[in-house]
C-alpha positions in Angstrom: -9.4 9.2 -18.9 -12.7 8.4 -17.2 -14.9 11.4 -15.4 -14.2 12.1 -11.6 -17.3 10.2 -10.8 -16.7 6.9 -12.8 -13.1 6.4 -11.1 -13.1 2.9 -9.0 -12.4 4.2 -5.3 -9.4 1.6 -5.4 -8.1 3.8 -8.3 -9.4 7.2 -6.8 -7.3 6.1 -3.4 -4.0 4.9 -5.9 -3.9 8.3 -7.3 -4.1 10.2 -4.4 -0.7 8.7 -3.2 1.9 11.1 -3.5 4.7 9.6 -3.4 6.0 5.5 -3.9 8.8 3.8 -1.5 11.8 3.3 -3.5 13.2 1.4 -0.3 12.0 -1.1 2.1 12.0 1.0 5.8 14.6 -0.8 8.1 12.2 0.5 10.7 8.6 1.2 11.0 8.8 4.8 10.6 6.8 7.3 13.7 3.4 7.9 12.8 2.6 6.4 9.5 2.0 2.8 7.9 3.1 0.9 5.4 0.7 -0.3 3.0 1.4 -2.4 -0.7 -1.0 -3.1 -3.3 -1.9 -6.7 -4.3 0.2 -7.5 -6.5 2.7 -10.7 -5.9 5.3 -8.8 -3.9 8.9 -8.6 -5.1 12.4 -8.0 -3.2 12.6 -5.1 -5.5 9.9 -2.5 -5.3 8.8 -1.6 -8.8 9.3 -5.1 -9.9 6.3 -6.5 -12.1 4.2 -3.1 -10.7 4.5 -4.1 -7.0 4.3 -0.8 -4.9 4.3 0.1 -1.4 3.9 3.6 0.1 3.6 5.2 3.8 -0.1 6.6 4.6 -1.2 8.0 8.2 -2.4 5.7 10.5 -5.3 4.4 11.4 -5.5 1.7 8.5 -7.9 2.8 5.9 -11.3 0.3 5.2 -9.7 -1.5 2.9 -6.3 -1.9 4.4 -5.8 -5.5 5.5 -2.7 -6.9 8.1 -0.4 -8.4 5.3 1.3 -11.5 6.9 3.2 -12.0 3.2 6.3 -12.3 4.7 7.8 -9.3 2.1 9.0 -6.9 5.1 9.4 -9.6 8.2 11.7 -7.0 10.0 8.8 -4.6 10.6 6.3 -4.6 13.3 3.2 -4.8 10.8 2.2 -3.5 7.5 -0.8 -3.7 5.0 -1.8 -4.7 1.9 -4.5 -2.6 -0.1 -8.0 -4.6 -0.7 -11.0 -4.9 -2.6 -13.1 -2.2 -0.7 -15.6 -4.2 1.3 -18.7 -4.3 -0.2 
């Protein structure tokens, strides 16, 4: 494993998530976001190593609106991005 300081803030971010969604929310839960990663989203979460998690609101920098069409039912969610450069 690299040192602390050679860790890719896209990967540094990815391992500070606690905890994956094992479930699409039927609802956009109080207080937080959903966010994915980039890749090609699935139905099922897990699938082909798409991933989505809830984080506290506001968006982070490289949060992006997602209009994917993977979770239509909810307000809004995000996908994660290349941090801006």
């Amino acid at each position: 494993m690299p040192a602390f300081a050679e860790i890719n803030p896209m990967e540094l971010h990815m391992v500070a998530i606690n905890e994956y969604l094992t479930r699409v929310p039927g609802t956009m839960p109080v207080g937080k976001i959903v966010v994915h990663n980039r890749v090609k989203w699935q139905r099922t979460l897990g699938l082909d190593g798409f991933r989505a998690w809830l984080d506290d609101p506001p968006p982070k920098e490289h949060y992006k609106l997602c209009t994917c069409g993977w979770a239509p039912h909810l307000k809004a969610h995000y996908r994660s991005a290349p941090p801006s450069k």
